[in-house]
MARBA-196525 format. One line per field, with one value per residue (C-alpha): x, y negated, z negated; residue number from 1. Coordinates in nm, 3 decimals. Each point is the difference from the previous one (the first is absolute). Example, Ala and Ser with C-alpha at 12.3 -4.5 7.8 and 13.67 -1.06 7.14 Angstrom:
! residues 2
east	1.230  0.137
north	0.450  -0.344
up	-0.780  0.066
roza	1  2
//
This chain:
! residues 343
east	-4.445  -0.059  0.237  0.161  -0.124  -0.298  0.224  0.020  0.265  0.334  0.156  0.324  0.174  0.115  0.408  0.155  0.288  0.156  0.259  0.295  -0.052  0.200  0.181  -0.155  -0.092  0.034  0.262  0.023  0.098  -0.307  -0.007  0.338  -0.094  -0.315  0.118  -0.294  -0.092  -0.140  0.028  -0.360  -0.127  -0.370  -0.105  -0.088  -0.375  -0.206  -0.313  0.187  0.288  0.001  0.178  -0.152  0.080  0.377  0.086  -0.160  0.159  0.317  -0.055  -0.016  0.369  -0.106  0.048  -0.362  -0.060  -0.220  -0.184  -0.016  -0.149  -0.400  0.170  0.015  0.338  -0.125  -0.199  0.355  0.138  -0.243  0.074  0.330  -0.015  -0.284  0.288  0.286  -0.238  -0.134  0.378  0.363  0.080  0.075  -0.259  -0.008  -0.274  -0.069  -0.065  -0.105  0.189  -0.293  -0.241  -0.043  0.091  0.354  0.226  -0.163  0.027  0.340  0.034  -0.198  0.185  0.337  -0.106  -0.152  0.323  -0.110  0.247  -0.135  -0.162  -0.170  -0.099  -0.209  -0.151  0.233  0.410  0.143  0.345  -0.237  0.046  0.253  0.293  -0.182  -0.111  0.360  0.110  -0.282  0.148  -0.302  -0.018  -0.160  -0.236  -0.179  -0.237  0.055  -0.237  0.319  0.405  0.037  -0.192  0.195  0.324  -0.106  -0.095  0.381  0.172  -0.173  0.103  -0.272  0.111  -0.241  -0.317  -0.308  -0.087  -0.343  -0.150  -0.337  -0.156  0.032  -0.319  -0.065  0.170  0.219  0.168  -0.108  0.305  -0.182  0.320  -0.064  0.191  0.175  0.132  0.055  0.251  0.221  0.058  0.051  0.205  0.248  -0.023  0.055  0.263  -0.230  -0.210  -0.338  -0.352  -0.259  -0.341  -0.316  -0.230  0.200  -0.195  0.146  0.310  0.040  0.015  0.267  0.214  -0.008  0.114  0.277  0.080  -0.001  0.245  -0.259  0.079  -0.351  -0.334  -0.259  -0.374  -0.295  -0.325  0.105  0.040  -0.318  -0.188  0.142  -0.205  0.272  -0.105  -0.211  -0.184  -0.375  -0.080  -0.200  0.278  0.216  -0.296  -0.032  0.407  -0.116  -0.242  0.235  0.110  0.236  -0.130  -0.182  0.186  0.056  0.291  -0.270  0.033  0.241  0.055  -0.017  0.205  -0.019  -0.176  -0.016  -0.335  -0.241  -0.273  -0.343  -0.288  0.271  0.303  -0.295  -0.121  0.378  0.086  -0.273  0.048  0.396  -0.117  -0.245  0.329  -0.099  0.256  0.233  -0.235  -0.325  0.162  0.091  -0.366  -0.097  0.250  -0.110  0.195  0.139  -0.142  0.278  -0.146  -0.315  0.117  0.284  -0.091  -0.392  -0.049  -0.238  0.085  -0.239  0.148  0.314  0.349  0.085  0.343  0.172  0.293  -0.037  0.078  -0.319  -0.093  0.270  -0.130  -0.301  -0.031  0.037  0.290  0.173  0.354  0.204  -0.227  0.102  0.368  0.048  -0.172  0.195  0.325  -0.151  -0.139  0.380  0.154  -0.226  0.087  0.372  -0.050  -0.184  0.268  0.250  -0.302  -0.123  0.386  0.076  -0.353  0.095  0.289
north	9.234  -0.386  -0.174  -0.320  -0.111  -0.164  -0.280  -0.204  -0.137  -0.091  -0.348  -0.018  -0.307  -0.170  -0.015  0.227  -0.159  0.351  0.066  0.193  0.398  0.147  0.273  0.376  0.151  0.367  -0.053  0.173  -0.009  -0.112  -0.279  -0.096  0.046  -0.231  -0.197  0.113  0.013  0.362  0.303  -0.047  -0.066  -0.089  0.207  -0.203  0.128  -0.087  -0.260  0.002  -0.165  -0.385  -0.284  0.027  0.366  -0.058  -0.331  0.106  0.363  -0.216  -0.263  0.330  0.118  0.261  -0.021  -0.098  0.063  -0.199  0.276  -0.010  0.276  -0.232  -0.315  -0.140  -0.181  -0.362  0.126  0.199  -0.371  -0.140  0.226  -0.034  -0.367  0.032  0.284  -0.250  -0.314  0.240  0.167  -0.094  0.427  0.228  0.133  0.181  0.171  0.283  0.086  0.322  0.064  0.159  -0.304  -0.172  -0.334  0.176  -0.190  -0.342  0.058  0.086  -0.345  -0.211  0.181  -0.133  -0.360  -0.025  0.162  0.255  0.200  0.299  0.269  0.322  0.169  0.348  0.225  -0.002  -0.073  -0.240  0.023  -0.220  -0.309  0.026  -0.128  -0.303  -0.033  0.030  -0.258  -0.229  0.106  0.231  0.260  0.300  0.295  0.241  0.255  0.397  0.268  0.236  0.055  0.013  -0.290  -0.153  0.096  -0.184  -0.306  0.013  0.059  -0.267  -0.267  -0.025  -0.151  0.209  0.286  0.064  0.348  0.039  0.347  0.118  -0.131  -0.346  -0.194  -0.102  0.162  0.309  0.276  0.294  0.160  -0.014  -0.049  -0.108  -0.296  0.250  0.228  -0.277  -0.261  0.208  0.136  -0.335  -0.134  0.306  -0.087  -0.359  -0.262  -0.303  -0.070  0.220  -0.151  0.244  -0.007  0.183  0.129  -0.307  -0.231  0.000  -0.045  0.372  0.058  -0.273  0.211  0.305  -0.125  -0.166  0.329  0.138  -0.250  -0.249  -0.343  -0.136  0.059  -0.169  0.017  -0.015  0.053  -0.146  -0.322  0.014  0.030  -0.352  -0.326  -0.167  0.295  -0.115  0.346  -0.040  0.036  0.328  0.118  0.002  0.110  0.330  0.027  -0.060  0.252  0.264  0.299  0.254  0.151  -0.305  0.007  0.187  -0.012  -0.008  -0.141  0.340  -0.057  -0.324  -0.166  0.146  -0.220  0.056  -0.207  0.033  0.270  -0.139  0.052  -0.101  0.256  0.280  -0.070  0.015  0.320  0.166  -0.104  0.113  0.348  0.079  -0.087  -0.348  -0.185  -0.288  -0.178  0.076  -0.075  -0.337  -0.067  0.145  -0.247  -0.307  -0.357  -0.132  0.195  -0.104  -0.334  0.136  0.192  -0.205  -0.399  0.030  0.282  0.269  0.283  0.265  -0.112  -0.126  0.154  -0.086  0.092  0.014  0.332  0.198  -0.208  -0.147  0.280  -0.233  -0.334  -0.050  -0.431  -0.253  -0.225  -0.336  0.161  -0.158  0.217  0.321  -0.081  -0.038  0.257  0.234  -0.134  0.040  0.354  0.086  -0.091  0.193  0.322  -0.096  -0.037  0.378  0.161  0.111  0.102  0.231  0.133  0.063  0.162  0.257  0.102
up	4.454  0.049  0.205  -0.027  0.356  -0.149  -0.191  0.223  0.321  -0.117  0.151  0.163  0.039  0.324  -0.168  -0.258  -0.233  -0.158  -0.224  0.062  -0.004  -0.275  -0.008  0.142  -0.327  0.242  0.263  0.263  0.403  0.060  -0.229  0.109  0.379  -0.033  -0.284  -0.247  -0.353  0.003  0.250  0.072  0.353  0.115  0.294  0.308  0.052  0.285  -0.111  -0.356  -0.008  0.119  -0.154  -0.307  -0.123  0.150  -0.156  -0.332  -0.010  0.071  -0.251  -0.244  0.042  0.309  0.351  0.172  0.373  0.236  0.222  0.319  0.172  -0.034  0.131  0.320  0.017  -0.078  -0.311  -0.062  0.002  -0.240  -0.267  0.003  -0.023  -0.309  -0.206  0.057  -0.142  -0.317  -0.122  0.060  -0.071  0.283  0.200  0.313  0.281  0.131  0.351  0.171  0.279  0.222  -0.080  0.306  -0.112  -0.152  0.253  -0.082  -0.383  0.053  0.191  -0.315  -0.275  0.175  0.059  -0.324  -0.137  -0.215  -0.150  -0.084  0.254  -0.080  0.347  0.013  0.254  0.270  0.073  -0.195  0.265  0.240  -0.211  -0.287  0.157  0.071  -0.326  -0.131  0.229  -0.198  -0.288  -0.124  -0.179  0.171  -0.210  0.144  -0.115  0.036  -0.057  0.039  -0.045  0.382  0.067  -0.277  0.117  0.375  -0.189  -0.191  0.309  0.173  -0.214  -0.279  -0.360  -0.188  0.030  -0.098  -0.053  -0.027  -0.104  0.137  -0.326  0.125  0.127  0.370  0.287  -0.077  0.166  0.116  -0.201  -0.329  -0.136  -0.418  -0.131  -0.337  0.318  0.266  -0.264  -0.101  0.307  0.204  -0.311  0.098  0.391  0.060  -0.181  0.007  -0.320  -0.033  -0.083  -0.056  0.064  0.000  -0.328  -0.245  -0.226  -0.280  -0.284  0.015  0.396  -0.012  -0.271  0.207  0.335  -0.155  -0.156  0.387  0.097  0.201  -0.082  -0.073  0.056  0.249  -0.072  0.206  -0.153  -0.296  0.133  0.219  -0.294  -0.152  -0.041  0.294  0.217  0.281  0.009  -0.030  -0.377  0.079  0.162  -0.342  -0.184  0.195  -0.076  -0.397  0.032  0.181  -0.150  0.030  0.284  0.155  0.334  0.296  0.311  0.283  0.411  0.030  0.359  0.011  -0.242  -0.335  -0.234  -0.416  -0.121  -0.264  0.116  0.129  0.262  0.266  -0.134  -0.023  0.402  0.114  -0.241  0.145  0.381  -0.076  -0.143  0.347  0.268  0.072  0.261  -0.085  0.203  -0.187  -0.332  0.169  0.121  -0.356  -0.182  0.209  -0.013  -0.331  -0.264  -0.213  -0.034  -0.046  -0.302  -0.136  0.047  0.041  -0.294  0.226  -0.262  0.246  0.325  -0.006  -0.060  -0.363  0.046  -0.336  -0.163  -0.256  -0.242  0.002  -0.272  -0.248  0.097  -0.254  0.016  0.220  -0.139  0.113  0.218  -0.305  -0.249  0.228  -0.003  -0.360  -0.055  0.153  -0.134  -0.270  0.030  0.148  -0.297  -0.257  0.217  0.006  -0.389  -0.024  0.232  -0.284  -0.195  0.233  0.024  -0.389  0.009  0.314  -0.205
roza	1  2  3  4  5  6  7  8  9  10  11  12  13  14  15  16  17  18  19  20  21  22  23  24  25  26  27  28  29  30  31  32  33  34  35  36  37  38  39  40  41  42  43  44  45  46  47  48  49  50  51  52  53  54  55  56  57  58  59  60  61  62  63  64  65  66  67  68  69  70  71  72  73  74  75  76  77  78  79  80  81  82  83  84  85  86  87  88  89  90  91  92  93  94  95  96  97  98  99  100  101  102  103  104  105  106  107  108  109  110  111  112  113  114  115  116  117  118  119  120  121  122  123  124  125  126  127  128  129  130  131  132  133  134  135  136  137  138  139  140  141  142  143  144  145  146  147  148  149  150  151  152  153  154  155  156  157  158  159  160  161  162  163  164  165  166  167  168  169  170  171  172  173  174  175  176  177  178  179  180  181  182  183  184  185  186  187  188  189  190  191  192  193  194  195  196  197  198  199  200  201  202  203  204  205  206  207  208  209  210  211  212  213  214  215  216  217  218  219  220  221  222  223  224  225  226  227  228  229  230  231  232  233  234  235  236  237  238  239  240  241  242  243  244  245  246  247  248  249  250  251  252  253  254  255  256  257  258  259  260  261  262  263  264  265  266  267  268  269  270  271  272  273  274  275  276  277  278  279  280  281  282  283  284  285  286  287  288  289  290  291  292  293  294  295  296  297  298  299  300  301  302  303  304  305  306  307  308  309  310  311  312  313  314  315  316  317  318  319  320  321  322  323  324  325  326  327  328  329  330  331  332  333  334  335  336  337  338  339  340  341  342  343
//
C-alpha cells in the first residue's frame, strides 16, 4: 500500500500560540494525572521519537514522549527545547535506566524542568524521590505484576505494563499484554497504562474494560509522518503482517523486530548454542540505527510489535489519534449490540 511519506516534509514553527484544551472527551486517571485530552500515550522509541513526534502527539490531545535512549545528553537538551517552542501541551521523556548516559538525562530533564518521566529497564527507586522533590511525575514501564508492584512501592505515580507483544526490548517472561493488565490493575493502586500489540480504537476499548487507564503505543507512532524513523523503516511496518516479527537476541536482551537476513543469522546462531558473546560479535554496534533511522530493512533491527499487522498507512500523529477515538467510540457504540445479540 502507498504511503504518505512521499508528500512531502511538514514545517514546524519556531513558537506555537494554542488554544486552551477542552475538556477530556474519555477521562480517566491518566488524563487527570497528565492533564490530557485522551488516554492515549506515544511510546518513547529509540531513533523515533524526537521533538517532532512528541510535540505533535501532544498538540493532538495525547501525551508525547521525547526518547532518550539514542541521545547523548546535549542532543537530549535540544529536543526538549524544540517540543517546548512547537506546543504549550504536556509532554514528557523517557529514559532507560541502563543507558549509559541515564544519570545525565536524569540531570537535563531536572534543569530543563520537565514534568513528566517515564523510566524503563532498570529501578526506578534510584531516582524517584528526586524526581518528586522536582515535582515530577515518575512512570515506569513493567513487563510484569512483580516488577510492577517494586515500581508502586518505590514511589512511582503510574505503570506501564507492557506484554511480550510490544516492539523493542522485552522480557524474557513472555508475559502477553490481555494476561499481564488485568493482572497489574489488581496488584498495584497507582493508575495502569498498557502497552504492547495496541494500534487502534478497539485495543483502547478493551484495556479500559481491564481496568488500565489508557493505552501507550509504539509502532503506531513510529510509523507517523513526525516520526524520525527512516521512511523504509515504516514501510517495512506497512508491509508487516500478522506474523511479520520475531522476539530474537534470547540471551542477550530480548528484542521483538520485523524478520530479515539479520533476525534469520541470529535465530539460527541461537538454535546451534551460540554464547552471549558470539551473539554480541554477531549483533555488532548500533544496529538499531541501522534499521530504524538509516532504513537497512536486511541488516538492521527493525524493531517494531505486533501490531504492525493493524498499521496499514503512514498517517500525520493527529490522523492516528483521532482515529482511534474515533474507532473507540464505534466499539463503545456496538457493545450493547453484541450483548442483546448473546442473549
Amino acid at each position: 500500500m502507498k504511503s504518505r511519506i512521499a508528500n512531502g516534509k511538514p514545517t514546524w514553527n519556531a513558537t506555537v500560540s494554542e488554544p486552551p484544551d477542552p475538556m477530556p472527551t474519555i477521562r480517566t486517571r491518566i488524563t487527570d494525572l497528565f492533564k490530557i485530552r485522551y488516554p492515549i500515550v506515544q511510546g518513547g522509541m529509540i531513533w523515533a521519537a524526537g521533538h517532532r513526534l512528541a510535540s505533535a502527539v501532544s498538540k493532538a490531545g495525547g501525551l508525547g514522549l521525547i526518547g532518550g535512549g539514542s541521545m547523548d545528553p546535549e542532543l537530549f537538551r535540544h529536543h526538549i527545547h524544540c517540543c517546548r517552542c512547537e506546543t504549550t501541551q504536556p509532554f514528557g521523556v523517557n529514559i532507560p535506566l541502563l543507558y549509559r548516559h541515564a544519570e545525565d538525562l536524569i540531570q537535563v530533564a531536572l534543569e530543563e524542568k520537565v514534568k513528566i518521566i517515564f523510566t524503563s529497564a532498570g529501578n526506578p527507586g534510584k531516582y524517584t524521590p528526586r524526581l518528586h522533590e522536582a515535582g515530577c511525575l515518575v512512570v515506569h514501564v513493567v513487563p510484569t505484576v512483580t516488577l510492577a508492584r517494586k515500581a508502586a512501592e518505590r514511589g512511582a505515580d503510574a505503570v506501564v505494563a507492557e506484554g511480550v507483544e510490544a516492539g523493542g526490548h522485552d522480557s524474557l517472561q513472555g508475559v502477553t499484554t490481555l494476561a499481564l493488565v488485568p493482572q497489574v490493575v489488581d496488584a498495584v493502586s497507582v493508575p495502569v497504562i498498557a502497552a504492547g500489540g495496541l494500534a487502534d480504537g478497539r485495543g483502547l476499548a478493551a484495556v479500559l474494560a481491564l481496568g488500565a487507564s489508557g493505552i501507550q503505543m509504539g509502532t503506531r507512532f513510529a510509523a507517523t509522518l513526525e516520526s524520525s524513523a527512516h521512511p523504509d523503516y515504516k514501510q517495512a511496518v506497512v508491509e508487516a503482517a500478522d506474523d511479520s516479527t520475531v522476539l530474537t537476541l534470547l540471551k542477550t536482551g530480548p528484542t521483538r523486530m520485523i524478520r530479515n537476513a539479520f533476525t534469520q543469522r541470529v535465530t539460527e546462531a541461537e538454535s546451534q548454542g551460540a554464547s552471549p558473546e558470539e551473539i554480541k560479535a554477531l549483533e555488532g554496534y548500533n544496529r538499531s540505527r541501522k534499521g530504524i533511522f538509516e532504513g537497512d530493512r536486511s541488516e538492521g533491527k527493525i524493531e517494531a510489535g505486533q501490531s504492525s499487522g493493524l498499521i496499514r498507512e503512514v498517517l500525520t500523529a493527529r490522523e492516528v489519534i483521532d482515529r482511534v477515538i474515533a474507532e473507540y467510540e464505534q466499539t463503545m457504540k456496538l457493545l450493547p449490540i453484541m450483548e442483546r445479540v448473546a442473549k
